[in-house]
Backbone as XML, in Angstrom:
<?xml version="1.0"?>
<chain id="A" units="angstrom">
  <residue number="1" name="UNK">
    <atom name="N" x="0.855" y="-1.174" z="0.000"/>
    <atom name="CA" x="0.000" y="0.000" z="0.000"/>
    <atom name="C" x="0.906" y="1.245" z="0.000"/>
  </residue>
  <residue number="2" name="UNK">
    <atom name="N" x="0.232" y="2.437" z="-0.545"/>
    <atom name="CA" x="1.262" y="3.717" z="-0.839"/>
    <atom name="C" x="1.591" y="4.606" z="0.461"/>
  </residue>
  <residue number="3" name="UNK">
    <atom name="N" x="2.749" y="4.776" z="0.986"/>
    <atom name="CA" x="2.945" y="5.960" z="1.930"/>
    <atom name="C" x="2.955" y="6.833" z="1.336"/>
  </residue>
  <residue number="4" name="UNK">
    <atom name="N" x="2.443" y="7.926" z="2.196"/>
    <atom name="CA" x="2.538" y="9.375" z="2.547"/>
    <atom name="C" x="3.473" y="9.867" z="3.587"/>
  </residue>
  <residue number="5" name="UNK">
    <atom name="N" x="4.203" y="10.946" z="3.424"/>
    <atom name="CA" x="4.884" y="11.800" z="4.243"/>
    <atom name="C" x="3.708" y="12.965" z="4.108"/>
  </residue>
  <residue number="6" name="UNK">
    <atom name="N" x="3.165" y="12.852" z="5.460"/>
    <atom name="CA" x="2.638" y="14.440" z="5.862"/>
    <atom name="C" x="3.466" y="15.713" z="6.453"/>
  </residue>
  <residue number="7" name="UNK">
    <atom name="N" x="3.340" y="16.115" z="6.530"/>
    <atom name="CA" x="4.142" y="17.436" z="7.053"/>
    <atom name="C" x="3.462" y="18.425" z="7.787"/>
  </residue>
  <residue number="8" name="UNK">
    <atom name="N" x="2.935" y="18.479" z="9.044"/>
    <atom name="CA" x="2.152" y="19.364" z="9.543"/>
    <atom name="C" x="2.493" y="20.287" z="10.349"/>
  </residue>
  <residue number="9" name="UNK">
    <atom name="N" x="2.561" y="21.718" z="9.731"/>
    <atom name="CA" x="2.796" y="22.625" z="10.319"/>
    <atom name="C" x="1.518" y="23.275" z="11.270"/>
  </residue>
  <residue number="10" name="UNK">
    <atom name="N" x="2.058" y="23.313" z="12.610"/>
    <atom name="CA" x="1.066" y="24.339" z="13.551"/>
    <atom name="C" x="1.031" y="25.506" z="13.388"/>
  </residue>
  <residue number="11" name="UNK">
    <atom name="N" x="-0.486" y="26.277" z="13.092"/>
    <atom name="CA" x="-0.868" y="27.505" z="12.714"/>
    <atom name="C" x="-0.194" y="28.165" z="14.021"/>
  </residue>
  <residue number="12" name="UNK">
    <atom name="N" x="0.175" y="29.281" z="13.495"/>
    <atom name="CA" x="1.353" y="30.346" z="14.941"/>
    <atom name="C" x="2.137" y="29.971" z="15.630"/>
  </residue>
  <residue number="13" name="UNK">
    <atom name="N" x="2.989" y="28.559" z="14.347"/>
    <atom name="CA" x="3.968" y="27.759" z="15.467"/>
    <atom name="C" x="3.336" y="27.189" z="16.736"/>
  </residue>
  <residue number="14" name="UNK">
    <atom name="N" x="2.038" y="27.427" z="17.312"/>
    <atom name="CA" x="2.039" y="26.684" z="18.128"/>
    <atom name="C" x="1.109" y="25.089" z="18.430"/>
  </residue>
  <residue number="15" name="UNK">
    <atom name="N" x="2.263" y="24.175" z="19.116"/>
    <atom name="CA" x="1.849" y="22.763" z="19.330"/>
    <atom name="C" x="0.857" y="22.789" z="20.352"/>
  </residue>
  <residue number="16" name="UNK">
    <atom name="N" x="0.257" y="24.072" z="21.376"/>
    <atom name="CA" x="-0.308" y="23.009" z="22.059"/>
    <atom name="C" x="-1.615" y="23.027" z="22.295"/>
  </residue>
  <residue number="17" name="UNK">
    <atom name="N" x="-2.330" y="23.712" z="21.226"/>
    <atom name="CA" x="-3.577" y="23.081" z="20.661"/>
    <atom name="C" x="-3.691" y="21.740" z="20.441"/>
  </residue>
  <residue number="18" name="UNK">
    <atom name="N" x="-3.052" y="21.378" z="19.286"/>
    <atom name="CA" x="-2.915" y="20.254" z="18.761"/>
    <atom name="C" x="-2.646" y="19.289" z="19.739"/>
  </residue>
  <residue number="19" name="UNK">
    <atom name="N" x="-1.434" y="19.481" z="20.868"/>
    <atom name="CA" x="-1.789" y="18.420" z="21.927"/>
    <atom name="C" x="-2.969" y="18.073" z="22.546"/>
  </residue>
  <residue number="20" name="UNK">
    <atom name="N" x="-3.682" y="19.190" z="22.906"/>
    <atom name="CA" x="-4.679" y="18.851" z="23.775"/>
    <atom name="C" x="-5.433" y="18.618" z="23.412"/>
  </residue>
  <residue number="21" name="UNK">
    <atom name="N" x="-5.924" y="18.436" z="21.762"/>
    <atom name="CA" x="-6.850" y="17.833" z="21.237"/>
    <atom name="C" x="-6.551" y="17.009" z="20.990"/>
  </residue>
  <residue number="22" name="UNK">
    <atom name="N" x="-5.361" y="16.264" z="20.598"/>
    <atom name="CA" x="-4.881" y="15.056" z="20.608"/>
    <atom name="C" x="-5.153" y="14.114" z="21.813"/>
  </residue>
  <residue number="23" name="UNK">
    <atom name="N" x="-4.910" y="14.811" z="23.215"/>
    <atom name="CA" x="-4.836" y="13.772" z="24.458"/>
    <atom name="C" x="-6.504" y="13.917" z="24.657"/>
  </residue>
  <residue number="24" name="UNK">
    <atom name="N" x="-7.035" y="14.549" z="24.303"/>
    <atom name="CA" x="-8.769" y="14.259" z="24.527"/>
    <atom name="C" x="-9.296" y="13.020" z="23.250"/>
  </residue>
  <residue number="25" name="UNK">
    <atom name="N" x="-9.072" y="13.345" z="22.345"/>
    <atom name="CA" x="-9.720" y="12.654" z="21.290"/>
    <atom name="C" x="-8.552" y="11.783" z="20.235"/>
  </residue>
  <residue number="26" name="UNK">
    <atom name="N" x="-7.554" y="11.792" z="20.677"/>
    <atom name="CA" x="-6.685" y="10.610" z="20.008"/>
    <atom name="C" x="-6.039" y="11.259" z="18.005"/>
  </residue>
  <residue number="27" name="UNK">
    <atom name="N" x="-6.059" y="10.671" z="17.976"/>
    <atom name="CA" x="-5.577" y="11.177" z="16.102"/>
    <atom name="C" x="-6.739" y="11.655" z="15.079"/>
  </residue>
  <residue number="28" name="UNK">
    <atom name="N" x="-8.119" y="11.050" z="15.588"/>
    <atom name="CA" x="-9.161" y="11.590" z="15.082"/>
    <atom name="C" x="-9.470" y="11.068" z="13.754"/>
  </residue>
  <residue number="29" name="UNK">
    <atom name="N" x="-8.958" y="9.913" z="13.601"/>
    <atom name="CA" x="-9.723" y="8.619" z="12.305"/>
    <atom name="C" x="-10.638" y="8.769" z="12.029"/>
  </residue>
  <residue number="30" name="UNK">
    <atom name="N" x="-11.075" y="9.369" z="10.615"/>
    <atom name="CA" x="-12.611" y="9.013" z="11.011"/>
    <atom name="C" x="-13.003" y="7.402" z="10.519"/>
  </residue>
  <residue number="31" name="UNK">
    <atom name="N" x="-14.403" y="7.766" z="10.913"/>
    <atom name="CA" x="-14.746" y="5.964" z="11.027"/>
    <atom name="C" x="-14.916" y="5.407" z="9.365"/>
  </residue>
  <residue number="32" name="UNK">
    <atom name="N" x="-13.683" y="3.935" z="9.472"/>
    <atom name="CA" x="-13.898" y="3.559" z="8.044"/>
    <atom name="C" x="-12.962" y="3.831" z="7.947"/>
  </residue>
  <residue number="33" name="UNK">
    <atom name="N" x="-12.126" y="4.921" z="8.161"/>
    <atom name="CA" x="-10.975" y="5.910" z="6.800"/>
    <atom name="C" x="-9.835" y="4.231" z="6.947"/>
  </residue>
  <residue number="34" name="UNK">
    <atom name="N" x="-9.513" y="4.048" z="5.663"/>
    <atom name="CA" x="-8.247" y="3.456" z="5.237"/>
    <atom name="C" x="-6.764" y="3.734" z="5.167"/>
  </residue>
  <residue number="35" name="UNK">
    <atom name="N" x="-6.890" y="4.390" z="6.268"/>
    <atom name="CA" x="-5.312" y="4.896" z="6.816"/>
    <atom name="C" x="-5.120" y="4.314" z="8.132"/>
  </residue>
  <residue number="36" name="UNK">
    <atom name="N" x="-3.412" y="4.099" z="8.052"/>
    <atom name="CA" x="-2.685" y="3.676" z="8.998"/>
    <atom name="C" x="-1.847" y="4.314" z="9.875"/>
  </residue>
  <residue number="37" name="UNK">
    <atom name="N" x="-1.627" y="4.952" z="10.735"/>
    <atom name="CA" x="-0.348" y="5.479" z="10.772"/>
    <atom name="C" x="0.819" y="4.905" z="11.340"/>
  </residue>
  <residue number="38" name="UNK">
    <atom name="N" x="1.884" y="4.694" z="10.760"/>
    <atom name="CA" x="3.049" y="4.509" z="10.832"/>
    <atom name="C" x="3.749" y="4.905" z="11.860"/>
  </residue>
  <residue number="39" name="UNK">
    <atom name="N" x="4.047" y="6.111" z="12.174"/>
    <atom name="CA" x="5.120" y="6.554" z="12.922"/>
    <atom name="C" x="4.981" y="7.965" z="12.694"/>
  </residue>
  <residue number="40" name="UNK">
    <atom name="N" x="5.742" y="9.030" z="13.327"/>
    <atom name="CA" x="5.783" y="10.382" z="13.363"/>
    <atom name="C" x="7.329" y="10.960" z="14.326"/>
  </residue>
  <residue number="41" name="UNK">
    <atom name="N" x="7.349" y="12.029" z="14.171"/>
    <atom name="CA" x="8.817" y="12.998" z="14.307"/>
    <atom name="C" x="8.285" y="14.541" z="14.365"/>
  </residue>
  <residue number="42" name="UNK">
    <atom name="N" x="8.748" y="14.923" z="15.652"/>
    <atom name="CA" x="8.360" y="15.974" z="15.895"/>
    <atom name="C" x="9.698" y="16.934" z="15.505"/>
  </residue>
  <residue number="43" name="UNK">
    <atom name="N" x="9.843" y="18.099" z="14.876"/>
    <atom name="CA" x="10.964" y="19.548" z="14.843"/>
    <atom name="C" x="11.049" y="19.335" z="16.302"/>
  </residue>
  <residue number="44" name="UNK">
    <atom name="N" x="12.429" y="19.911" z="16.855"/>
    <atom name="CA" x="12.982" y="19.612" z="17.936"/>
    <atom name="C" x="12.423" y="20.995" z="18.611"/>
  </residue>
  <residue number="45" name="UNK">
    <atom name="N" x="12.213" y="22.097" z="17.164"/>
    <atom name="CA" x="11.433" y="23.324" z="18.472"/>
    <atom name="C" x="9.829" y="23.029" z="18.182"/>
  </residue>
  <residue number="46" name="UNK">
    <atom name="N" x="9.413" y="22.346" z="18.184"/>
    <atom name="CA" x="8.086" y="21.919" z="18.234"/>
    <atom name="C" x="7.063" y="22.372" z="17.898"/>
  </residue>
  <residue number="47" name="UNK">
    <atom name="N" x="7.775" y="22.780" z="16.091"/>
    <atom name="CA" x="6.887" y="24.067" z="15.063"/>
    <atom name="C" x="5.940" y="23.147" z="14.286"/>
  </residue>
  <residue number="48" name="UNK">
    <atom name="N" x="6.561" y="21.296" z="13.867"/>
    <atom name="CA" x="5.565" y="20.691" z="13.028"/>
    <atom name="C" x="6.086" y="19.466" z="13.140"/>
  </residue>
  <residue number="49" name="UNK">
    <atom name="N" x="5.199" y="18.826" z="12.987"/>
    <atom name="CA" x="5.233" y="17.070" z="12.769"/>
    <atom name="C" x="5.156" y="16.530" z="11.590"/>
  </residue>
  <residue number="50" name="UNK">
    <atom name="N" x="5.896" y="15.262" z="11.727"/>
    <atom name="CA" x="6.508" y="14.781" z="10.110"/>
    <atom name="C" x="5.527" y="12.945" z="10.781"/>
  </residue>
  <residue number="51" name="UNK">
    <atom name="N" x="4.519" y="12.997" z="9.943"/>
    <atom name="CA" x="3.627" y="11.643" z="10.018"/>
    <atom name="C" x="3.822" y="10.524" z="8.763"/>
  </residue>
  <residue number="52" name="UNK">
    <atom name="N" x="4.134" y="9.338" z="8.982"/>
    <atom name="CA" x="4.263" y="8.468" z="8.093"/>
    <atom name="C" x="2.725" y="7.793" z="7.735"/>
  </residue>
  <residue number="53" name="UNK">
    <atom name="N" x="2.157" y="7.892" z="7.313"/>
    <atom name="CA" x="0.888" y="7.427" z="6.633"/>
    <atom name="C" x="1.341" y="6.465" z="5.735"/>
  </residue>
  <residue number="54" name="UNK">
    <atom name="N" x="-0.331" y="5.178" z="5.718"/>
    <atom name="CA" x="-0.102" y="4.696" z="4.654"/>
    <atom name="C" x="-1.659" y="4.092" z="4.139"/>
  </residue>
  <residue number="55" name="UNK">
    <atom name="N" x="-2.080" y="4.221" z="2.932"/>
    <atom name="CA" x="-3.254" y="4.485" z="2.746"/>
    <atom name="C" x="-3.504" y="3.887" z="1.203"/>
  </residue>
  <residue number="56" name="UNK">
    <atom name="N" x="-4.589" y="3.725" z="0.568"/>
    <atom name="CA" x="-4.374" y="3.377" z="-0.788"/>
    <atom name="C" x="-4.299" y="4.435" z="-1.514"/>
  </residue>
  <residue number="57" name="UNK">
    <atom name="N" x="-4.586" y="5.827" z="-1.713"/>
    <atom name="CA" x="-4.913" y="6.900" z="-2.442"/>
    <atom name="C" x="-4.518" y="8.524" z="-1.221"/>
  </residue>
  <residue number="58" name="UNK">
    <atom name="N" x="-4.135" y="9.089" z="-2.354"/>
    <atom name="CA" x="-3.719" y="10.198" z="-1.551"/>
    <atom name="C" x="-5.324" y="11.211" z="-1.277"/>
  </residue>
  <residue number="59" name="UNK">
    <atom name="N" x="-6.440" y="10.636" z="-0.967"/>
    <atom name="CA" x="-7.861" y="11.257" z="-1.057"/>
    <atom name="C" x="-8.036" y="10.584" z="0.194"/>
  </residue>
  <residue number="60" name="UNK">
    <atom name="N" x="-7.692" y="9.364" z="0.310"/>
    <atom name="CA" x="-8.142" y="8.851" z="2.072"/>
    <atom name="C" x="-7.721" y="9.342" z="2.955"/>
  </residue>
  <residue number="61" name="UNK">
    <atom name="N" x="-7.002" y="10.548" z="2.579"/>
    <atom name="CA" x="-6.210" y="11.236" z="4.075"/>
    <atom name="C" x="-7.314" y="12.202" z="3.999"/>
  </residue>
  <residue number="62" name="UNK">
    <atom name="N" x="-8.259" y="12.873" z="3.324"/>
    <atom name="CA" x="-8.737" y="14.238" z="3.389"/>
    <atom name="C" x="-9.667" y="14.110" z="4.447"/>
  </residue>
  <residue number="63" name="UNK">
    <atom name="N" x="-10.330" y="13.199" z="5.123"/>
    <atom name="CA" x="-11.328" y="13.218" z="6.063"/>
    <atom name="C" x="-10.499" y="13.210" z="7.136"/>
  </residue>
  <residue number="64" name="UNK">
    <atom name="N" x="-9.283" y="12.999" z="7.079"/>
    <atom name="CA" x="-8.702" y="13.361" z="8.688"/>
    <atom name="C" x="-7.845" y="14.652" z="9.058"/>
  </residue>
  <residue number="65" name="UNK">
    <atom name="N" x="-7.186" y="15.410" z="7.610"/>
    <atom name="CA" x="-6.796" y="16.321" z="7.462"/>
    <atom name="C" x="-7.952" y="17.285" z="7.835"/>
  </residue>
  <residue number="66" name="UNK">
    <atom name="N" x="-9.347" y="16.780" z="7.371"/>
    <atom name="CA" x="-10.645" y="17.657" z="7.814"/>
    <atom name="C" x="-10.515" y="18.236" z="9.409"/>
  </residue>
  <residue number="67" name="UNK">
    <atom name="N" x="-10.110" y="16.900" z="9.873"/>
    <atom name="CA" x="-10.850" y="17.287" z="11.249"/>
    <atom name="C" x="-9.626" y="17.694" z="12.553"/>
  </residue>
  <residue number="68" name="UNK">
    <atom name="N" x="-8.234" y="18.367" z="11.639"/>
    <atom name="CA" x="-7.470" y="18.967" z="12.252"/>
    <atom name="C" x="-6.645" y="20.191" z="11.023"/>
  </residue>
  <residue number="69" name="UNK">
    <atom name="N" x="-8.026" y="20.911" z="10.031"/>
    <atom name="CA" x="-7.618" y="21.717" z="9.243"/>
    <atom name="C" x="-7.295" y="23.477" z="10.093"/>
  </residue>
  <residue number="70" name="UNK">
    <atom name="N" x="-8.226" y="23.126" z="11.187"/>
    <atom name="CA" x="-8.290" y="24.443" z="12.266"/>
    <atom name="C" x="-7.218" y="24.769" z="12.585"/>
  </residue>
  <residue number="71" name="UNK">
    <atom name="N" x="-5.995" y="23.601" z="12.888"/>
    <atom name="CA" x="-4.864" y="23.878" z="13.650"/>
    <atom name="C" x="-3.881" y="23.750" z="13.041"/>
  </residue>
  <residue number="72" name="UNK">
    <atom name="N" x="-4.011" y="23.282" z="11.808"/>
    <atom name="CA" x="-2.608" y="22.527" z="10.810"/>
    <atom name="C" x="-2.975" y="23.214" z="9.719"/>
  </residue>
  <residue number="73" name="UNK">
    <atom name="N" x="-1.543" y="23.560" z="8.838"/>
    <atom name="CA" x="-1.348" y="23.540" z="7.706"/>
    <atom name="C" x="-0.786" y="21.936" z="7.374"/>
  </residue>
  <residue number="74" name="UNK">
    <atom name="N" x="-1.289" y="21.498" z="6.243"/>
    <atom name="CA" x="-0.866" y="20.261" z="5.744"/>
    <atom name="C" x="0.016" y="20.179" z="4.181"/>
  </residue>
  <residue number="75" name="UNK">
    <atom name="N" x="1.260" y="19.594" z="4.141"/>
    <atom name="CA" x="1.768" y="19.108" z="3.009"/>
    <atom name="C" x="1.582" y="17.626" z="3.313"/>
  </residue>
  <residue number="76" name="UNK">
    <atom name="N" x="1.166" y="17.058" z="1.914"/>
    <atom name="CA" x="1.516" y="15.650" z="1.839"/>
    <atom name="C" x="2.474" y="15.261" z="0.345"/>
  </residue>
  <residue number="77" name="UNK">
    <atom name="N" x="3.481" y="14.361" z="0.482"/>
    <atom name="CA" x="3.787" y="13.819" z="-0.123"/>
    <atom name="C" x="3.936" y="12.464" z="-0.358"/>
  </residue>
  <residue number="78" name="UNK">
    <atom name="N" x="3.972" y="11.710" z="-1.446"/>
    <atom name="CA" x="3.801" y="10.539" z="-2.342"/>
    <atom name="C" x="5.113" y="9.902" z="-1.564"/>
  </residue>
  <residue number="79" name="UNK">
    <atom name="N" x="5.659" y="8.889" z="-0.618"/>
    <atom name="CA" x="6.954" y="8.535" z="-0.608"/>
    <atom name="C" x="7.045" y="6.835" z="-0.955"/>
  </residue>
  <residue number="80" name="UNK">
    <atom name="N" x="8.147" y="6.886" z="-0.671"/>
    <atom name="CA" x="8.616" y="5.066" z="-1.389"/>
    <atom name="C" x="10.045" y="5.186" z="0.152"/>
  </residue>
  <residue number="81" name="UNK">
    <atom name="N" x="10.218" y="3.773" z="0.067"/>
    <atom name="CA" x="11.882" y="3.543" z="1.224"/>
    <atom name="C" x="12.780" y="3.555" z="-0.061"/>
  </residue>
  <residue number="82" name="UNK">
    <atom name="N" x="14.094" y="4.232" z="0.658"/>
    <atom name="CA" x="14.855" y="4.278" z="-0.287"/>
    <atom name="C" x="15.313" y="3.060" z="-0.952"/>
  </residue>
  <residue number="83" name="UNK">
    <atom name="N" x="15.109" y="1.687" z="-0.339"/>
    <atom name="CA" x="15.618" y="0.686" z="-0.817"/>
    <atom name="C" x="14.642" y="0.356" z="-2.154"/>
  </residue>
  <residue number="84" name="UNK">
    <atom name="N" x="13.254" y="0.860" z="-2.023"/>
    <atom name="CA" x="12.550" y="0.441" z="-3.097"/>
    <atom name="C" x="12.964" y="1.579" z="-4.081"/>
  </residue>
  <residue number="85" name="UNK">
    <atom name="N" x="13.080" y="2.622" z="-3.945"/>
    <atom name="CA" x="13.119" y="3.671" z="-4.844"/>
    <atom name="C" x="14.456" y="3.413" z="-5.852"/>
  </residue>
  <residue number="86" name="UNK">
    <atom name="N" x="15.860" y="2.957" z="-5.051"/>
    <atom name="CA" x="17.134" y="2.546" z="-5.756"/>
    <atom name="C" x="17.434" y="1.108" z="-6.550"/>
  </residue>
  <residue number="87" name="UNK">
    <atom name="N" x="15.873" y="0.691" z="-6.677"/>
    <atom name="CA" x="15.627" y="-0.873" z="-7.249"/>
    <atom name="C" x="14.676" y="-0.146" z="-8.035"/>
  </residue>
  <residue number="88" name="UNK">
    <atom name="N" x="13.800" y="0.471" z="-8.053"/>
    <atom name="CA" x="12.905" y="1.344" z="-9.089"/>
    <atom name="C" x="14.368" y="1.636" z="-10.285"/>
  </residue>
  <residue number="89" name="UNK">
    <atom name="N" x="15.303" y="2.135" z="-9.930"/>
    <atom name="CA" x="16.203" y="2.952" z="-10.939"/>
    <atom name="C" x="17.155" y="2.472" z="-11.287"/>
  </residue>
  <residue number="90" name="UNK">
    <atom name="N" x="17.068" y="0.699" z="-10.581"/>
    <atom name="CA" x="17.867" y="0.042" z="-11.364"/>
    <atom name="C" x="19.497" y="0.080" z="-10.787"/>
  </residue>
  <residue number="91" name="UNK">
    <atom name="N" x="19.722" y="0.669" z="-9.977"/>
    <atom name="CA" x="20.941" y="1.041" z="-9.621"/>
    <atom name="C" x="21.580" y="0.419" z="-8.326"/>
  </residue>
  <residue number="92" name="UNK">
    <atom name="N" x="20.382" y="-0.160" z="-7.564"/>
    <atom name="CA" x="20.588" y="-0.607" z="-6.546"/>
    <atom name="C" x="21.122" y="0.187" z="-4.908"/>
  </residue>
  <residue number="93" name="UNK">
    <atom name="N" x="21.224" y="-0.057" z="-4.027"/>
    <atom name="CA" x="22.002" y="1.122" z="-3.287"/>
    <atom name="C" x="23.366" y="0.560" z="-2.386"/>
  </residue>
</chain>
């Protein structure tokens, strides 16, 4: 199935909205959605979080991006592990 690298920046730099809606209501799945999450990495000054998603379509993230659009700016990107990406190109690593 395809990962995503999200990238979520907190509106005014600040995290701790986003915590405390986090420790009340968890990641905020909605019900059904076909996402996983993987893992995550916080900036060490605690401006945005880097989320590993993995999902079939880059459209199954939009119902959860919904329901933390108040507090986040969102990038997502398309990713692969580098081991698959350097066998994609033939080159090996």
């Amino acid at each position: 199935m395809p990962l995503f690298m999200v990238v979520e920046r907190f509106k005014n730099g600040n995290p701790a909205a986003v915590g405390e809606r986090f420790s009340h209501h968890g990641r905020i799945m909605p019900e059904g959605a076909r996402v996983e999450y993987i893992a995550s990495w916080m900036a060490a000054g605690g401006t945005c979080c880097c989320q590993l998603m993995e999902t079939p379509d880059r459209e199954s993230l939009d119902p959860w991006i919904a329901n933390w659009s108040d507090l986040v700016d969102f990038e997502v990107e398309p990713v692969v592990t580098s081991a698959e990406f350097w066998a994609r190109t033939g080159r090996g690593q």
